[in-house]
Structures are given as C-alpha cells and as structure tokens.
TISEDO-377066 format. One record per residue: residue number from 1; residue in three letters; x negated, y, z negated of N, C-alpha, C, O in turn. Coordinates in steps of 0.001 Angstrom, whole numbers. Layout:
N
NODE   i  aa     n.X     n.Y     n.Z    ca.X    ca.Y    ca.Z     c.X     c.Y     c.Z     o.X     o.Y     o.Z
NODE NUM ala       X       Y       Z       X       Y       Z       X       Y       Z       X       Y       Z
...
***
This chain:
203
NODE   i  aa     n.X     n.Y     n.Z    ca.X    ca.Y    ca.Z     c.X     c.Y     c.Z     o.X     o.Y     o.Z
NODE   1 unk    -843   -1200       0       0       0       0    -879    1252       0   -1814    1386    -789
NODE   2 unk    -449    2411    1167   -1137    3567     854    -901    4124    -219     174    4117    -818
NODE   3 unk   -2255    4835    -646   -2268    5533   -1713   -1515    7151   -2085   -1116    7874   -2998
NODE   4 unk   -1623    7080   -1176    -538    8777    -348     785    8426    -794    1395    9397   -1243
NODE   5 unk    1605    7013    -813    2774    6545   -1329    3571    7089   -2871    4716    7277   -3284
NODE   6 unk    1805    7211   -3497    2621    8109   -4800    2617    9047   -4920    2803    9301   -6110
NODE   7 unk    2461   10213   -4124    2624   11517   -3820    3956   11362   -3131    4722   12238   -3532
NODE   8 unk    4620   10409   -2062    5575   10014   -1381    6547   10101   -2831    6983   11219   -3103
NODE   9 unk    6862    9061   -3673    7648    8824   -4623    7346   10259   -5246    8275   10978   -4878
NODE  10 unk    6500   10956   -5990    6923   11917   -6603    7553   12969   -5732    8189   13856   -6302
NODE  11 unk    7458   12980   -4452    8014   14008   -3803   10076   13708   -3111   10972   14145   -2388
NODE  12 unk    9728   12787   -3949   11591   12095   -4154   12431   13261   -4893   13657   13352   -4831
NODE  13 unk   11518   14203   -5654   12164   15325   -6343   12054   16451   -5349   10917   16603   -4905
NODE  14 unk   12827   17140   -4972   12345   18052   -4265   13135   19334   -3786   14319   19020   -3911
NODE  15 unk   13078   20352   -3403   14307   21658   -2893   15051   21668   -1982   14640   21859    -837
NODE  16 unk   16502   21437   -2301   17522   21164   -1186   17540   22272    -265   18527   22274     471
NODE  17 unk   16839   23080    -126   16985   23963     847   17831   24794     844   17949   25618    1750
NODE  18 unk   18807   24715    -489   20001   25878    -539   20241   26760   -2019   21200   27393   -2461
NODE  19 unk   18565   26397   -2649   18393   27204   -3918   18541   26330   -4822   18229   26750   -5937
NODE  20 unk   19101   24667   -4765   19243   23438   -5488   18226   22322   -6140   17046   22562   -5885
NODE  21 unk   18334   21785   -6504   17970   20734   -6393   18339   19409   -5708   19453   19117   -5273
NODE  22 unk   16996   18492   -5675   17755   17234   -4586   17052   15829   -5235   15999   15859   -5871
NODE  23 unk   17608   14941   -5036   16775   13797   -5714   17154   12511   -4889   18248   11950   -4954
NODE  24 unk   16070   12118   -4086   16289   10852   -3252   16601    9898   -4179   17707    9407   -3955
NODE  25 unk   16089    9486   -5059   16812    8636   -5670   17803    8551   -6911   17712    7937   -7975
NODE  26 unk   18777    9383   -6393   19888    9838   -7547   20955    8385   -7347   21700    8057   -8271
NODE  27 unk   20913    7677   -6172   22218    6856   -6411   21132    5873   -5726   19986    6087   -5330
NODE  28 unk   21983    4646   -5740   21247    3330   -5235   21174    3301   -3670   20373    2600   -3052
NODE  29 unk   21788    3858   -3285   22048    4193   -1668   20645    4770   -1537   19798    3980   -1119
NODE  30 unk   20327    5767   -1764   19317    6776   -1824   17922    5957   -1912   16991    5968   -1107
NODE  31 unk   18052    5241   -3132   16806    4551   -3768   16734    3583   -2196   15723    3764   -1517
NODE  32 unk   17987    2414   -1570   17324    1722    -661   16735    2102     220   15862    1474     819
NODE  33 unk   17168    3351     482   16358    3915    1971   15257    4565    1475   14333    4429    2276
NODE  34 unk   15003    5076     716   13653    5581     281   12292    3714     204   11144    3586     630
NODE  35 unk   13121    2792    -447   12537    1581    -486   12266     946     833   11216     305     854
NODE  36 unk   12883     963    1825   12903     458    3294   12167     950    3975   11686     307    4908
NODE  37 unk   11744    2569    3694   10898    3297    4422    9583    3069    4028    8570    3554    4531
NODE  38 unk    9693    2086    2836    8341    2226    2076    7633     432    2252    6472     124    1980
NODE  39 unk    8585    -404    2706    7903   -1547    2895    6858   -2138    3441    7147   -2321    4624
NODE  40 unk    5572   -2622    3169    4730   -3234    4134    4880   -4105    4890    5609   -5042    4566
NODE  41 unk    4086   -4081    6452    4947   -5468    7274    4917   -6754    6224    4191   -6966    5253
NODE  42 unk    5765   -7362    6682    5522   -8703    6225    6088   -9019    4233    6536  -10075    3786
NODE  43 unk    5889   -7958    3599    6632   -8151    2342    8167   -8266    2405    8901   -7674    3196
NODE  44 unk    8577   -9257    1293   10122   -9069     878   10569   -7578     110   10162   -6646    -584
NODE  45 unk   11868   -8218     906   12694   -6570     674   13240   -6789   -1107   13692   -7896   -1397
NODE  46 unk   13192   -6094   -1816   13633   -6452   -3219   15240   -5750   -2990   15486   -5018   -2031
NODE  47 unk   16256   -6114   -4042   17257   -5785   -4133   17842   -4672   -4662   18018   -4750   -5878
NODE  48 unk   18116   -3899   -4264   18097   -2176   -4787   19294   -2112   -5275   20266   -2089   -4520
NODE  49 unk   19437   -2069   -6791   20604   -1958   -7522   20431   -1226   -8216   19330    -690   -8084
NODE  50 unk   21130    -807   -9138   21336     198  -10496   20173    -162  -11138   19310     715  -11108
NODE  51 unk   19765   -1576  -11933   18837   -1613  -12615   17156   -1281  -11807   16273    -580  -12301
NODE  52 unk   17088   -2053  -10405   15909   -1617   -9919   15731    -184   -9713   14516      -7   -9629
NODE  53 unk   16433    1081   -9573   16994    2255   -9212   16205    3044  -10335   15446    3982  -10093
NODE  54 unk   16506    2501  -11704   15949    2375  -12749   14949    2694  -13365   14722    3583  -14185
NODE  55 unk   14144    1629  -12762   12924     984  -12944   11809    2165  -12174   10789    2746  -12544
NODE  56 unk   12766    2140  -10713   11935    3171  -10099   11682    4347  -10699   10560    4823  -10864
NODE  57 unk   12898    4914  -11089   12630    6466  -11480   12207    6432  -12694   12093    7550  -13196
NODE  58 unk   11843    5277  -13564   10859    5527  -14701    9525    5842  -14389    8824    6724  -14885
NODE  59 unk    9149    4718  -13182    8047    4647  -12775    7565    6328  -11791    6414    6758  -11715
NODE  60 unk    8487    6819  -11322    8107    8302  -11182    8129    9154  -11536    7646   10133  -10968
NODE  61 unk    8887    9179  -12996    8658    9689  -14036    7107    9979  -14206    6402   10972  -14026
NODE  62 unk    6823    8310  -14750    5321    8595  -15283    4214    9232  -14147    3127    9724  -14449
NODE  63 unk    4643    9129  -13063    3618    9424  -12651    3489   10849  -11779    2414   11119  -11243
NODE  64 unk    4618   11728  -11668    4885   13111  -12212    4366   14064  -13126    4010   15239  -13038
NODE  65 unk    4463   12674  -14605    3602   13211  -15413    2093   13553  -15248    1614   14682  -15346
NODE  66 unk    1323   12241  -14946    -254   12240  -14596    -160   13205  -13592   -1072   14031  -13595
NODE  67 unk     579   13306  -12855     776   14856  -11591     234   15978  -12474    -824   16598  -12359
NODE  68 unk    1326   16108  -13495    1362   17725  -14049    -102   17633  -14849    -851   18610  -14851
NODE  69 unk    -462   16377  -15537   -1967   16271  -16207   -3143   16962  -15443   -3963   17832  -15734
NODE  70 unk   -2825   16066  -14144   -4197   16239  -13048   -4253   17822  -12546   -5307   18364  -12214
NODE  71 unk   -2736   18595  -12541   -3068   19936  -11981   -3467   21043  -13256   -3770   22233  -13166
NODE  72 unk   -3367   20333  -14236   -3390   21598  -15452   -5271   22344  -15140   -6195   22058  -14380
NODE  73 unk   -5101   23086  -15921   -4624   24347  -16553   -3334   24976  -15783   -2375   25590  -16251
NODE  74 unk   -3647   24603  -14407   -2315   25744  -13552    -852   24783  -13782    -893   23626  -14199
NODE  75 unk     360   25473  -13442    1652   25249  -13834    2088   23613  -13443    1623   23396  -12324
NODE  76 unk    2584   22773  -13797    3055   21539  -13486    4062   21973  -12671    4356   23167  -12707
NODE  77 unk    4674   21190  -11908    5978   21141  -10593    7312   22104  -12057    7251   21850  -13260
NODE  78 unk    8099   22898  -11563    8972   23123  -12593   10114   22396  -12495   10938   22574  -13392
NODE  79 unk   10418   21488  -11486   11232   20406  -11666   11348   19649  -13608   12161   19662  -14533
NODE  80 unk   10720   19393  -13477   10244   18788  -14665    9469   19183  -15821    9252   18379  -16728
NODE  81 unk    9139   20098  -15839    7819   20689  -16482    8700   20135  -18355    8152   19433  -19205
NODE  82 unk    9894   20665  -18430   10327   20171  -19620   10816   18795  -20226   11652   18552  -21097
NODE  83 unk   10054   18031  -19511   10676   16663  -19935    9443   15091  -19393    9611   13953  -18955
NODE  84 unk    8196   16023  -19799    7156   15089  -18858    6778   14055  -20226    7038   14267  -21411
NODE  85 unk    6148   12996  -19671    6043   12006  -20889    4509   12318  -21179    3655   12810  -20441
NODE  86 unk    4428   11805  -22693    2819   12142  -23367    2472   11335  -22385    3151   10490  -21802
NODE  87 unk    1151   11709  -22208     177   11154  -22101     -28    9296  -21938    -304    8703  -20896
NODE  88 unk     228    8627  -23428    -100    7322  -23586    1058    6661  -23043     983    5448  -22847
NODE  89 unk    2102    7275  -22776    3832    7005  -22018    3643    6628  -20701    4045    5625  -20111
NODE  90 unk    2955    7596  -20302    3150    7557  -19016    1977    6158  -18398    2300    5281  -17597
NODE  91 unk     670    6318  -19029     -21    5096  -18931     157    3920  -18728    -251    3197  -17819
NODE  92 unk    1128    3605  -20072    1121    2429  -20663    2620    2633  -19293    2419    1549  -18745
NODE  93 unk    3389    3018  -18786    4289    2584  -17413    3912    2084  -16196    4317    1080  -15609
NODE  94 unk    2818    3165  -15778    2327    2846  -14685    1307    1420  -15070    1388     535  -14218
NODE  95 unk     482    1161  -16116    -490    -100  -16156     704    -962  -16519     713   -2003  -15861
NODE  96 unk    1588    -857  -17264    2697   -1948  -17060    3349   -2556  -15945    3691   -3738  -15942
NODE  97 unk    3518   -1793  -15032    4335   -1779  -13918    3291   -2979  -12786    3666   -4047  -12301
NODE  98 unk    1613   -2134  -12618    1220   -2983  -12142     644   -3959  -12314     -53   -4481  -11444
NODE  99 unk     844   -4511  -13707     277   -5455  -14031    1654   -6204  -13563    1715   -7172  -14320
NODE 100 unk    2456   -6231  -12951    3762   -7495  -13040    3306   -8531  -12075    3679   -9681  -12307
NODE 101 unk    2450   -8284  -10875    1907   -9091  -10202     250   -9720  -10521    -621   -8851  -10487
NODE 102 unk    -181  -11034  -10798   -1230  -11101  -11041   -2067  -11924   -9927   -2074  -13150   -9808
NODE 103 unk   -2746  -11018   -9162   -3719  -11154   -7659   -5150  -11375   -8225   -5718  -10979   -9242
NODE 104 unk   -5431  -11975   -7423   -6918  -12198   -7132   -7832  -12150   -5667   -7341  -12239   -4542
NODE 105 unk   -9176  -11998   -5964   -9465  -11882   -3969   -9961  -13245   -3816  -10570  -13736   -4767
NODE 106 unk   -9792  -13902   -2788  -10012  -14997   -2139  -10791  -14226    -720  -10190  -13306    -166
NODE 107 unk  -12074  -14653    -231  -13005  -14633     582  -12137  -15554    1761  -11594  -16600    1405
NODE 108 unk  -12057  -15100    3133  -11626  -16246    3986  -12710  -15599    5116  -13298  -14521    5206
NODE 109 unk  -12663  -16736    5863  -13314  -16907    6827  -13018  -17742    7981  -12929  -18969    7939
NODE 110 unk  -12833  -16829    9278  -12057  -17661   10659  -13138  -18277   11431  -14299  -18070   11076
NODE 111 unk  -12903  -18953   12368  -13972  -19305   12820  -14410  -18616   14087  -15630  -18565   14238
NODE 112 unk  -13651  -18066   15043  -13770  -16647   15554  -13278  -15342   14994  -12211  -14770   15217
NODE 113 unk  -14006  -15086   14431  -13822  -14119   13450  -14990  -13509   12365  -16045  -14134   12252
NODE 114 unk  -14782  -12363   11632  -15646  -11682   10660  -14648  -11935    9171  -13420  -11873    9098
NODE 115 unk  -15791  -12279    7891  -15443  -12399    6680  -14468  -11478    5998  -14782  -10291    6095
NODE 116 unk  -13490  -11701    5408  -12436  -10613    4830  -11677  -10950    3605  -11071  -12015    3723
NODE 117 unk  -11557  -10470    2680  -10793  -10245    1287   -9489  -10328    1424   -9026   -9188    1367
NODE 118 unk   -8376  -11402    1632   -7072  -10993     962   -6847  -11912    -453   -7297  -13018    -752
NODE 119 unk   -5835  -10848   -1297   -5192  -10963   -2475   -4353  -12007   -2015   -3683  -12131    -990
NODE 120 unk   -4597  -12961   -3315   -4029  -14258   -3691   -2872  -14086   -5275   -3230  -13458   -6271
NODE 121 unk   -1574  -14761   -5156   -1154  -14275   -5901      52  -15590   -6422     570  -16311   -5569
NODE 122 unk     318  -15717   -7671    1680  -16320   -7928    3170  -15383   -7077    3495  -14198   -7005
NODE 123 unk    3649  -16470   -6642    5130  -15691   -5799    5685  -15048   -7293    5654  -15504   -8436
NODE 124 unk    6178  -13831   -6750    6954  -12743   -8086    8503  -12387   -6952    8840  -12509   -5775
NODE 125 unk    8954  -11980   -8038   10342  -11511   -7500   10216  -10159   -6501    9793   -9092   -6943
NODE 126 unk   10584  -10314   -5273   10101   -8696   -4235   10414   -7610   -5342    9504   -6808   -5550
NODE 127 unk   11305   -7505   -5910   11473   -6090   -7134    9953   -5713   -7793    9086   -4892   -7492
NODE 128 unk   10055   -6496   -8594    8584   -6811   -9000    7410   -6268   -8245    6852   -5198   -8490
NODE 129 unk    7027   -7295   -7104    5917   -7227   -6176    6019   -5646   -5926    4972   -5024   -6108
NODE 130 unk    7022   -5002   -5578    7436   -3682   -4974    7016   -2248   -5892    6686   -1127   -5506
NODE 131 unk    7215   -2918   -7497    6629   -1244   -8365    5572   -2018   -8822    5261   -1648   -9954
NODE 132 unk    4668   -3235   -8292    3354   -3340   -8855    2431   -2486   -7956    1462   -1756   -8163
NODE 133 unk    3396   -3026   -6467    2184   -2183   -5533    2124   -1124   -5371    1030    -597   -5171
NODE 134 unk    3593    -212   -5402    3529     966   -5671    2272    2001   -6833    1441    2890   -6649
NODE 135 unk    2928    1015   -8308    2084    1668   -9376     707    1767   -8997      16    2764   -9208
NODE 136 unk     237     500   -8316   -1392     471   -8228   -1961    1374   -7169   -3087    1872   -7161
NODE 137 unk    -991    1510   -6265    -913    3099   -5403   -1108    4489   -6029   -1522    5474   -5417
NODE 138 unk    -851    4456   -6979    -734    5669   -8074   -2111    5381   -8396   -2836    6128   -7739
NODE 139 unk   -2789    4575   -9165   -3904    4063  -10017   -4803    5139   -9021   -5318    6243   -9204
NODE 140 unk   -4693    4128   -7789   -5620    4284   -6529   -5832    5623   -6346   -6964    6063   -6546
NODE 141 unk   -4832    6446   -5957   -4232    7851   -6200   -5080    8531   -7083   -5999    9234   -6664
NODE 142 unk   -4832    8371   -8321   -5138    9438   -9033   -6891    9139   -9514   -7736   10004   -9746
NODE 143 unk   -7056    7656   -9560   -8485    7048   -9638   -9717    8123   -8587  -10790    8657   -8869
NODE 144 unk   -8823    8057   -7231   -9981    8763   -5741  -10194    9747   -5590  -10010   10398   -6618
NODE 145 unk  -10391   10084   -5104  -10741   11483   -4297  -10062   12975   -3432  -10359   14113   -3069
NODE 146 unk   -8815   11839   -3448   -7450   13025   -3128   -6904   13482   -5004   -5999   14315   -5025
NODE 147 unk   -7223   13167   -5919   -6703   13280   -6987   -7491   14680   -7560   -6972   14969   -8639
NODE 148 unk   -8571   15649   -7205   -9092   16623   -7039   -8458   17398   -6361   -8215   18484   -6888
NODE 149 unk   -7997   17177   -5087   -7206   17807   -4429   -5776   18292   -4606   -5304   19265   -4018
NODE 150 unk   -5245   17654   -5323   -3925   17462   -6460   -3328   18827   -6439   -3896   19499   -7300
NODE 151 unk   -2602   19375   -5938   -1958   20841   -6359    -273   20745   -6810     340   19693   -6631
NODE 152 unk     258   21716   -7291    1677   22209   -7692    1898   23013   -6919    1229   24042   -7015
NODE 153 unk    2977   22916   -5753    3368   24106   -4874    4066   25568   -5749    5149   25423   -6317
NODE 154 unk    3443   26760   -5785    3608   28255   -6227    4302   28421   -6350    4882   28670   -7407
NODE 155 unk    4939   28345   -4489    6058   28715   -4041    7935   29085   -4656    8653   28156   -5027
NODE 156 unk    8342   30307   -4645    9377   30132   -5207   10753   28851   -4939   11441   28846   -3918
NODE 157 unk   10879   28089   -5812   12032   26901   -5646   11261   25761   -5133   11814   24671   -4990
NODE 158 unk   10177   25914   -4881    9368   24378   -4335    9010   23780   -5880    8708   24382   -6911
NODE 159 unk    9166   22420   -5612    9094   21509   -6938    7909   20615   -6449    7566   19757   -7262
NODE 160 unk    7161   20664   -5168    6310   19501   -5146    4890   20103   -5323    4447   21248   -5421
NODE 161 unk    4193   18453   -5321    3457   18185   -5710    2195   17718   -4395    2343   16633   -3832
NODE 162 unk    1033   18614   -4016     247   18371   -2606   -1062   17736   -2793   -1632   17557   -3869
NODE 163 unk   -1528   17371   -1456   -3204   17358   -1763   -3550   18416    -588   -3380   18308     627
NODE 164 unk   -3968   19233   -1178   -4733   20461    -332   -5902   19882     724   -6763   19061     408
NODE 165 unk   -5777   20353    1745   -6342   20028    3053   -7411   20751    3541   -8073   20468    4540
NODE 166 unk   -7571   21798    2721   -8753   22875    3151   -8631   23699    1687   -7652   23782     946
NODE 167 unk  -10008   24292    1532  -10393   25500     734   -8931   26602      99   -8511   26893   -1021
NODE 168 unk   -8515   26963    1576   -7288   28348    1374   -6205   27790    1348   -5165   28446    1291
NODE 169 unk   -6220   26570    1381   -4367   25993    1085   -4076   26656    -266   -4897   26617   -1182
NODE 170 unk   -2459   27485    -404   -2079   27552   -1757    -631   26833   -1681      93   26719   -2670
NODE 171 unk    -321   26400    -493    1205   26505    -385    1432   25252       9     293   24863     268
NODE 172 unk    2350   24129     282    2288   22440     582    2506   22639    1940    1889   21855    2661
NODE 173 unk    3397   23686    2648    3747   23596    4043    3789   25286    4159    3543   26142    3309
NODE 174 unk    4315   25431    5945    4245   26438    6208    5372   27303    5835    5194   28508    5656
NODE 175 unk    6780   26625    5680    7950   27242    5083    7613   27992    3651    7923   29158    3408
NODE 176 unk    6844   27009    2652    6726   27341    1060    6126   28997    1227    6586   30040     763
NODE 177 unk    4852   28740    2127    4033   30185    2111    4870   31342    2782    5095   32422    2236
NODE 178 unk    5257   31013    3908    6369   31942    4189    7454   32879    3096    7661   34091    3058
NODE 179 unk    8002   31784    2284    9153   32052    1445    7964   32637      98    8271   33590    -618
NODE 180 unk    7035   32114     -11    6161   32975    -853    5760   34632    -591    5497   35536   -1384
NODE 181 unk    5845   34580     967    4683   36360    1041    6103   37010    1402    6099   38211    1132
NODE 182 unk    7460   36503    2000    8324   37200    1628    9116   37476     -81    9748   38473    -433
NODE 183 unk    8871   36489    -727    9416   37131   -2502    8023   38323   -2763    8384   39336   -3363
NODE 184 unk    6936   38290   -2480    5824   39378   -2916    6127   40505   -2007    5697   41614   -2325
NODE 185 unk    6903   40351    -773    6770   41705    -340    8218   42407   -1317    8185   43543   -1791
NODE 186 unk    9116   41690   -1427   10220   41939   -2001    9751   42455   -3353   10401   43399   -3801
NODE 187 unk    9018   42128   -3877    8997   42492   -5409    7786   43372   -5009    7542   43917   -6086
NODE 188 unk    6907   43830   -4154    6223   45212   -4449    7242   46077   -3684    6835   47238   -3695
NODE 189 unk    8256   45976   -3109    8802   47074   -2655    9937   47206   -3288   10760   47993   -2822
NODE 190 unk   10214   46532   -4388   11418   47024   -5542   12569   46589   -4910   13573   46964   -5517
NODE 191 unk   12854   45782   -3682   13915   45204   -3346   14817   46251   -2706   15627   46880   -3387
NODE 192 unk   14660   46456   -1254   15445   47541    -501   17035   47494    -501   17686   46520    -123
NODE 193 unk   17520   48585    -937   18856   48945   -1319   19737   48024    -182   19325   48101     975
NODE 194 unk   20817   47237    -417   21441   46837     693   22809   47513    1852   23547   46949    2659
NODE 195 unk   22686   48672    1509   23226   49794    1688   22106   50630    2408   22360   51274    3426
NODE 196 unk   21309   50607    2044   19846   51514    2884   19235   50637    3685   18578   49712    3207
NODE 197 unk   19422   50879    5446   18544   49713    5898   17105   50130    5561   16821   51327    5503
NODE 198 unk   16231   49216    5347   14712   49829    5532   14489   50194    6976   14839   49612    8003
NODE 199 unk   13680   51540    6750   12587   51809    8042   12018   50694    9086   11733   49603    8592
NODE 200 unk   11870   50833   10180   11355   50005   10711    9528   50014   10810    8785   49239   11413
NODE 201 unk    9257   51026   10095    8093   51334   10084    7561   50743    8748    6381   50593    8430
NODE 202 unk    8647   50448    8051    8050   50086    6213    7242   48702    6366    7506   47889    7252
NODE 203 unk    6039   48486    5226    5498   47389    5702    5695   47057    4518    5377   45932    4130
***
C-alpha cells in the first residue's frame, strides 16, 4: 500500500466547498467507496458496515492526530484541532491496527527471473488485512521522508493536511491560495462597502 494513502484517509475530512464541512466517511455508503478506491490489485474486498466504518474512522482519528503532532509548533488542521487524541492514544491505534496481520518476507526466486521479497502471511479476514495495511501506510508515512514535508493548509475553511512540493508551497492547491490572497486583500482594505462599488483602479 502507498504511503501517500494516509494523507488520502486523513483528507476524508475536508471543505464542502459551501463554507461546510464534509466527511467521506460519515455513512457506510461513503466509507465503501472511499474503500474500493483504495484496494490493491488482487486483495479481498472487506465488508463495509457500520462496525468496519468504525474501525476506520478511529483509525483516522489517530492518525490526524500524529498529523497535528508532526506539523506543530504551527496550527493543526482546525477540523479537529479540539478533539485530537494524546499522544500514547493515538500510537497504541495505529500499532494496534497494524499489528492485526502477522507477515513475514520470504526470498523467492524464478527461474527466468531476478530475486524478490514478498510478504508471507496467515489468511486474516479482508477487514482486517485492509486497516493493517492501511495503518502500516501511516507508520511508513510518518516514519519517511514526506513526513518533514507534512503541512496544515492556512487557508481560510481548508481543513487539510499536505506534503509540500517545493520550498514556497504555503497553500495544498491552487484554489486554497487563491481564497487565501483574496481574505488578505479583504482584510487590508477594511472590506469595501457593498453599496460603494470599488474603483477600478483600487489594488
């Protein structure tokens, strides 16, 4: 599983575009298609119910949290900022989660072919298999080198969470920065009367 996947799941929280909030996985409907989009070839599909639904949004819970950890000193996502789990909470979810599958590497070797590592494993329930690989996506995540990169979008009403792509990134996309240098022009110019058009000359 890519590691980019748990930036994917935390960005399940995010701005409906109409001053709201939005949450892909608010109903089980939501949760399967967010899960379907997320399958690797060849894995079982797990059963997306109320309780797996659950499971998930604990598991992005915690790792929301390690979000808001990894960006501090600067502001955590304000989605959440009031309801993030300590520290040892959020840990002990995500190392729970992926410990549900227990893999090992097995060395194979084809006979036309070059030497390669796949994970060997007791069969687990696809639910299961599904927030181990996820969680260890997170591990991976926040363990590498995109986890430096880690930002909280500024932006007014943006709730996510980026990995900055260059030096001058402040914003996750081009909409956020937009909707950013228009609230700063608005608030150094005291907010033009809506009754007074502005000048066309005003900058």
């Amino acid at each position: 599983m890519n590691s980019r996947w748990a930036l994917d799941l935390a960005s399940t929280v995010r701005h409906d575009g109409s001053g709201g909030m939005a949450d892909d996985l608010a109903t089980v409907e939501g949760a399967g298609v967010w899960v379907s989009a997320h399958i690797t070839p060849g894995a079982s599909v797990p059963v997306v119910d109320e309780e797996f639904r659950e499971r998930l949004v604990a598991l992005r819970r915690a790792v929301r949290s390690l979000f808001a950890r990894t960006v501090s000193p600067d502001p955590p996502s304000s989605a959440d900022a009031h309801r993030l789990l300590p520290l040892e909470q959020a840990l002990e979810r995500l190392n729970t989660d992926a410990a549900l599958v227990a893999v090992r590497p097995a060395l194979v070797w084809p006979d036309a072919g070059s030497p390669a590592v796949e994970w060997e494993g007791e069969a687990v329930e696809p639910a299961d298999a599904f927030l181990s690989a996820l969680a260890r996506a997170a591990i991976a995540f926040l363990a590498g080198p995109d986890r430096e990169r880690l930002r909280s979008c500024p932006a007014p009403r943006c709730v996510r969470y980026f990995v900055q792509e260059h030096g001058r990134q402040r914003w996750c996309g081009t909409s956020c920065g937009n909707r950013a240098r228009a609230a700063r022009h608005y608030a150094r110019h005291g907010g033009a009367s809506r009754s007074e058009p502005r000048s066309e000359s005003a900058t």
